[in-house]
C-alpha positions, 0 to 999 in steps of 0.5 A, spaced: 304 074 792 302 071 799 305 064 798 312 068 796 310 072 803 309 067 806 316 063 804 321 068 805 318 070 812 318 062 814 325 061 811 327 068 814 323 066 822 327 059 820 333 063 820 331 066 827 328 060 830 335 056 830 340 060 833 335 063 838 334 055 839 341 054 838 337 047 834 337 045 827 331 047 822 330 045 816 325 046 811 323 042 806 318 042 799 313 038 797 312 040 790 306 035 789 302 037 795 304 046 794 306 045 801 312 045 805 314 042 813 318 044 818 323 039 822 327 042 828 332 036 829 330 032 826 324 031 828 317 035 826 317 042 829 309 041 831 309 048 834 313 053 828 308 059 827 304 059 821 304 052 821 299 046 821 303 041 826 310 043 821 306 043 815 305 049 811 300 049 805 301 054 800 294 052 798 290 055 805 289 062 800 284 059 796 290 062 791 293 058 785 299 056 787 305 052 783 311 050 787 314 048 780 321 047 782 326 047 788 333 046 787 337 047 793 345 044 791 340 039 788 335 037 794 328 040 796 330 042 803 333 048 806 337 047 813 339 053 818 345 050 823 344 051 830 348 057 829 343 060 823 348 059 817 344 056 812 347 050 808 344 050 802 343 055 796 338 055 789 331 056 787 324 055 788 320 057 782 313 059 784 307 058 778 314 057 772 314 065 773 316 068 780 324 065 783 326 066 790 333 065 790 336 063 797 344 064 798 348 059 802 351 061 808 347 067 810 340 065 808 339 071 804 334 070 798 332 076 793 326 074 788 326 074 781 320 075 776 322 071 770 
């Protein structure tokens, strides 16, 4: 419950942040490490809230997290335009159970529990 918190906060402050900022943000999974960085522009996004110099880790909660897929129009990344459309839609599963789904243009996610 706390690490979909934390996404879907981030993926909603991601939203907010590029078109106050009018810059692109891009958010992108690493399901290896149960992490996910946070790049304005291209470049990592040292100072985005929450985050360790870009980088979020779903494991800081001591909790047992699985980032057990993403796809996002078949990548692993989330990009918000510098006018906060949001270029990609799909899913990320957290523990094969728990889907954030997130929809194209709008960036609006719902979770799902399978």
């Amino acid at each position: 419950s706390a690490a979909i918190n934390q996404i879907t906060t981030d993926i909603d402050q991601a939203k907010t942040i590029s078109m106050g900022m009018r810059k692109q943000i891009r958010i992108v999974f690493d399901q290896n490490n149960e992490t996910y960085t946070i790049y304005e522009n291209g470049n990592l996004f040292n100072d985005f809230p929450g985050s360790d110099n870009g980088v979020v880790s779903l494991k800081d909660n001591n909790s047992d997290v699985d980032i057990t897929s993403v796809n996002l129009n078949g990548s692993n990344a989330i990009t918000f335009t510098k006018w906060g459309n949001c270029l990609q839609s799909g899913t990320v599963i957290l523990n094969n159970t728990r889907q954030i789904h997130i929809k194209n243009l709008t960036g609006h996610w719902e979770i799902i529990n399978s």
